[in-house]
Structures are given as structure tokens and as C-alpha cells.
N, C-alpha and C positions, 0 to 999 in steps of 0.2 A: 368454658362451659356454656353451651347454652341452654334455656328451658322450654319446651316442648311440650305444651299442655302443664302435666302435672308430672311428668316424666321429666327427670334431669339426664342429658347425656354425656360421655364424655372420651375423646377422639383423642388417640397418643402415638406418634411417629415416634419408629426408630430411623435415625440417618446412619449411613455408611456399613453396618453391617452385612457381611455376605459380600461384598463388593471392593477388594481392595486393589483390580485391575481399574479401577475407574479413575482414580486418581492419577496412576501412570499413563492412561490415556487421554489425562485434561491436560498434563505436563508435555507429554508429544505433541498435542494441538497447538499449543502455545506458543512451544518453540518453532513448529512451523508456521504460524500466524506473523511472528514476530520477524520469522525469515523471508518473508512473502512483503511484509511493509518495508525491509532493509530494501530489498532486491526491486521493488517499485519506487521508492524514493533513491536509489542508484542508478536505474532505468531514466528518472526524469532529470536527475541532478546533469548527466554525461548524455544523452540522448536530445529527450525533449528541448531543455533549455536552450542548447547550445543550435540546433535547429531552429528556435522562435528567434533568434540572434540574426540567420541568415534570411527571416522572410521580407523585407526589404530590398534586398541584391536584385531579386529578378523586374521588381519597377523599375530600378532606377535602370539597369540594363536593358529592357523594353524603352526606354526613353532615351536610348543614345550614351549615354553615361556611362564608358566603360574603365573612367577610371575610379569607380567606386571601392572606397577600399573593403577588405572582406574582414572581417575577425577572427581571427585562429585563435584557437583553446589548445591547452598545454598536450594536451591527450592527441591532435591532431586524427578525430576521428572521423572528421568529416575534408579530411586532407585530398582525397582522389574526387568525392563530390563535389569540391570546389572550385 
């Protein structure tokens, strides 16, 4: 409540009433929120990572050194790029 001159006022929410698609639709976002951090933290785990692995190879190759050994990952998905 607050007071306002000599006038008391006073201000009352209703939540969720009228609306019970809202809650099925904060439960949709979430699960695709959650599917979006899965699928970029599997993007970097098999992707990224294993890529910062090979950035080394092409110095030492530029520098003559071509029996640099390479690092393979179990997934071999950088198998044809190597």
C-alpha cells in the first residue's frame, strides 16, 4: 500500500488466470533451450576441440618437419582432412 496525499491506494494482481497455454509454452522453450546447449556443447566436445588439437601440424609442416606425428580421436572425423 502506498499513501498518496490523504488518499490510500491499493493495486492487486491476478497471475495465471486466462492463460493455461503459457505454461505449455515455457515447457516447449525449455526443452528446446536445453536441446540447443546439448547440440553446442556436442558440436565443440567432437568438432571444435579435436580441431584446436590439429593447429600446430601445419608450423611444424611449413618448417620441414614432416614426421610430425598427428592425433586421431576415436570418431576419426577428421580422418580424410588429415
Amino acid at each position: 500500500m502506498h499513501l498518496m496525499g490523504e488518499t490510500l491506494y491499493r493495486v492487486e494482481y491476478i497471475v495465471g488466470n486466462g492463460q493455461p497455454g503459457l505454461t505449455a509454452i515455457n515447457c516447449v522453450l525449455g526443452a528446446l533451450f536445453m536441446l540447443m546447449i546439448g547440440l553446442l556443447y556436442d558440436i565443440r566436445r567432437h568438432i571444435i576441440v579435436p580441431f584446436g588439437g590439429l593447429s600446430n601440424v601445419p608450423q611444424e609442416l611449413a618448417r620441414g618437419n614432416l614426421a610430425v606425428p598427428i592425433p586421431e580421436e576415436k570418431s576419426r572425423f577428421f580422418g580424410k582432412f588429415t
